[in-house]
Backbone bond lengths (Angstrom), bond angles and torsions (degrees), N, CA, C in turn:
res aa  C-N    CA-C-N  psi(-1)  N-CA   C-N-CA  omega(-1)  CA-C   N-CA-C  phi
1 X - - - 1.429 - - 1.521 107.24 -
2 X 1.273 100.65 127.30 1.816 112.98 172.23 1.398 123.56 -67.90
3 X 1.089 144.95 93.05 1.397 108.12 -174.44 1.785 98.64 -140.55
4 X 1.443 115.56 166.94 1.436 114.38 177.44 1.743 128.28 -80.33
5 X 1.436 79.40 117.91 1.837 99.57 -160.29 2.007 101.94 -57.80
6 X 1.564 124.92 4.13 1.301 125.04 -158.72 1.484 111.08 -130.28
7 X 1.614 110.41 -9.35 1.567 139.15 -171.13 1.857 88.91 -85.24
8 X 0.899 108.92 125.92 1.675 105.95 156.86 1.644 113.64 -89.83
9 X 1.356 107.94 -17.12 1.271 106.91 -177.24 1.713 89.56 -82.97
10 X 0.995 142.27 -38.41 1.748 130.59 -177.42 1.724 105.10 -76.58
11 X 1.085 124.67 -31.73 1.258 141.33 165.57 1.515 121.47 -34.97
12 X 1.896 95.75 -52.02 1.871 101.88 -177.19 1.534 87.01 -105.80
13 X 1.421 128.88 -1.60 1.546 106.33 151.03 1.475 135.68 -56.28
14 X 1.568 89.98 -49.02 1.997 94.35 174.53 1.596 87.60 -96.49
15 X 1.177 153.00 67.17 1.443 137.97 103.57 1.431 90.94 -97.03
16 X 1.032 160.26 5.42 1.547 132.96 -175.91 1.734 83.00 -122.58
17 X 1.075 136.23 -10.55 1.082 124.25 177.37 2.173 91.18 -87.13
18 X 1.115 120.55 -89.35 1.165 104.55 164.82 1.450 134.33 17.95
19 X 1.645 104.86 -80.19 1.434 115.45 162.14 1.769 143.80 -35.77
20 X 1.732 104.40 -47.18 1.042 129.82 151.36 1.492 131.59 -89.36
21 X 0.986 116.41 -15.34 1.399 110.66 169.61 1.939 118.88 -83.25
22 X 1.129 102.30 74.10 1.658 122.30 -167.86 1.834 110.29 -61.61
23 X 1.447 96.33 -28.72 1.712 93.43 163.72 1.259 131.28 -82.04
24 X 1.468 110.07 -11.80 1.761 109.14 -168.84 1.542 107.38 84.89
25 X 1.335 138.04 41.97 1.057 105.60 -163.85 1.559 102.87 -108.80
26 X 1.222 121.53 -45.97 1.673 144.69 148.74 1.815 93.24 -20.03
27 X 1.455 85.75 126.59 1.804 105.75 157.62 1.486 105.43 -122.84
28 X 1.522 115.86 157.38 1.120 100.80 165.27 1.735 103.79 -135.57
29 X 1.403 106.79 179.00 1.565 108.95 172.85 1.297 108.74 -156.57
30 X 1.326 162.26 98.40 1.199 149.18 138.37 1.112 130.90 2.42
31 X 1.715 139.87 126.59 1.346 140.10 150.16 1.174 115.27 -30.18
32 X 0.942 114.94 -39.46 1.839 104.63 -170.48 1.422 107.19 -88.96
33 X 1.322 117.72 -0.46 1.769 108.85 157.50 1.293 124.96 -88.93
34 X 1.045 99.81 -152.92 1.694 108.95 -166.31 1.629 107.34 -99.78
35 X 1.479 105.60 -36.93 1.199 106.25 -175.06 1.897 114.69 -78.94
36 X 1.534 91.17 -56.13 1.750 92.46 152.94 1.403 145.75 -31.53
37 X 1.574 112.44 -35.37 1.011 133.00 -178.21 1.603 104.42 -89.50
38 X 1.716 125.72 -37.28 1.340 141.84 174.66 1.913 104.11 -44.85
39 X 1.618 94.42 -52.42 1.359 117.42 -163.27 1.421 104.82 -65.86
40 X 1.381 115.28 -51.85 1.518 128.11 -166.36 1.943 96.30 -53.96
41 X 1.882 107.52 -55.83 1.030 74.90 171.07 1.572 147.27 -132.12
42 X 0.869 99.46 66.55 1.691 115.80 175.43 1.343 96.24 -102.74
43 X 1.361 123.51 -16.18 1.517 105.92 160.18 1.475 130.71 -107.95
44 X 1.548 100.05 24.78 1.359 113.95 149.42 1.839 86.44 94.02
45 X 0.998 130.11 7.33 1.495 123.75 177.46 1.672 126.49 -93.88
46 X 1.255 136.37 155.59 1.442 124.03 -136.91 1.485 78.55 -106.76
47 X 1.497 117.04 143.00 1.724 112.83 165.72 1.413 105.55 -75.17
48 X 1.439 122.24 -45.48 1.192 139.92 -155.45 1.652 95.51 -71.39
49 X 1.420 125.17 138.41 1.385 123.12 146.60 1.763 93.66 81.05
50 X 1.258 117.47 22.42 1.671 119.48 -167.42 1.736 87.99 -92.53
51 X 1.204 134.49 137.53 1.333 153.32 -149.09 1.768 89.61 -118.65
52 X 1.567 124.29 -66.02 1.179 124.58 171.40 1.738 111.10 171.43
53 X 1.057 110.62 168.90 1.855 109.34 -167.76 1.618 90.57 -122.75
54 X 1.007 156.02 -26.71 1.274 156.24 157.85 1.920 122.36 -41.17
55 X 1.537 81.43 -73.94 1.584 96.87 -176.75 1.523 127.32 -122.87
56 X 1.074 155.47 114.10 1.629 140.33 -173.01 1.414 97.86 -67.37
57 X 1.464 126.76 97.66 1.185 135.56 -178.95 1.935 107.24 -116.11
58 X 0.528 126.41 88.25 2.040 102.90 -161.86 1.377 81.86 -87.32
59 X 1.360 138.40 -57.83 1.910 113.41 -175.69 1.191 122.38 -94.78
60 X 1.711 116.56 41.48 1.396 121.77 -173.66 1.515 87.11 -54.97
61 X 1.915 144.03 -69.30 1.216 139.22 -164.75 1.565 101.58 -19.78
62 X 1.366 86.80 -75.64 1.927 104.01 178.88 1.800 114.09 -27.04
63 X 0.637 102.46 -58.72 1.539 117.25 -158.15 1.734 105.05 -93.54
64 X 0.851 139.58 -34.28 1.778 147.81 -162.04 1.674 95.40 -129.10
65 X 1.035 130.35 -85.27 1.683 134.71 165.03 1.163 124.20 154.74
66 X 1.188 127.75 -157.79 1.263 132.32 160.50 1.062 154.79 -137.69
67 X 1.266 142.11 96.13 2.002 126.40 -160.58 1.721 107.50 -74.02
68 X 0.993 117.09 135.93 1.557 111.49 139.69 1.330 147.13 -46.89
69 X 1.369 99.60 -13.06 1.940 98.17 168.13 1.669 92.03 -139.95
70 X 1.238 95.08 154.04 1.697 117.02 170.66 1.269 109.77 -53.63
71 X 1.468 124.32 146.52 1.431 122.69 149.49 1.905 144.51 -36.35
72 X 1.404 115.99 115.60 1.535 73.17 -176.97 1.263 89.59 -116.00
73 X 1.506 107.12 159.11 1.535 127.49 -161.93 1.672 100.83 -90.45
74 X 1.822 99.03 143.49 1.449 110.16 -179.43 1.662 102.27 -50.07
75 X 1.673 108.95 172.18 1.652 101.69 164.89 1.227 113.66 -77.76
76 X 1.100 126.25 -8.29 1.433 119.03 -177.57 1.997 106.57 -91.64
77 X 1.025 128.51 -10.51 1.443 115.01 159.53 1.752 114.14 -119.35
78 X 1.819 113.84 23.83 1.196 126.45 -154.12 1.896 98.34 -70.04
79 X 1.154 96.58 -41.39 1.706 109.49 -177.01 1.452 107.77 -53.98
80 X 1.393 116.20 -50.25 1.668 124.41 174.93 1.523 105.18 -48.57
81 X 1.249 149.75 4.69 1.447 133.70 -158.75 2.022 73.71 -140.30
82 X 1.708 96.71 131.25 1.376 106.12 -165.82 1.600 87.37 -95.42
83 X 1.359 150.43 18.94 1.251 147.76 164.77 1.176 133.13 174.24
């Protein structure tokens, strides 16, 4: 799963995805990596000007917020994050 590593609202998405997902089956990667960005496009999707793949939020920043650096994942779900 793609989602924006700077969104807190995509942020407590993959922790609640995390939480419930009891098989492991969900990967995730951030836009602002390498692998995220790999992903975005081999499926033909623009990195640049990308709004979000989760939710149609256009002022999620506005409204939920924003960090300056990506999340990094505990060691215990560290393997689930593809980079």
């Amino acid at each position: 799963m793609v989602f924006d590593g700077q969104c807190l609202l995509c942020n407590a998405w993959v922790r609640f995805l995390l939480r419930h997902d009891q098989r492991g089956l969900f990967r995730f990667a951030a836009i602002q990596c390498r692998t995220g960005q790999a992903l975005l496009q081999q499926t033909g999707l623009q990195v640049e000007g990308l709004q979000t793949l989760l939710l149609v939020a256009r002022h999620r920043y506005r409204i939920f917020g924003r960090t300056e650096t990506c999340m990094v994942p505990l060691p215990d779900v560290a393997a689930r994050f593809l980079d």
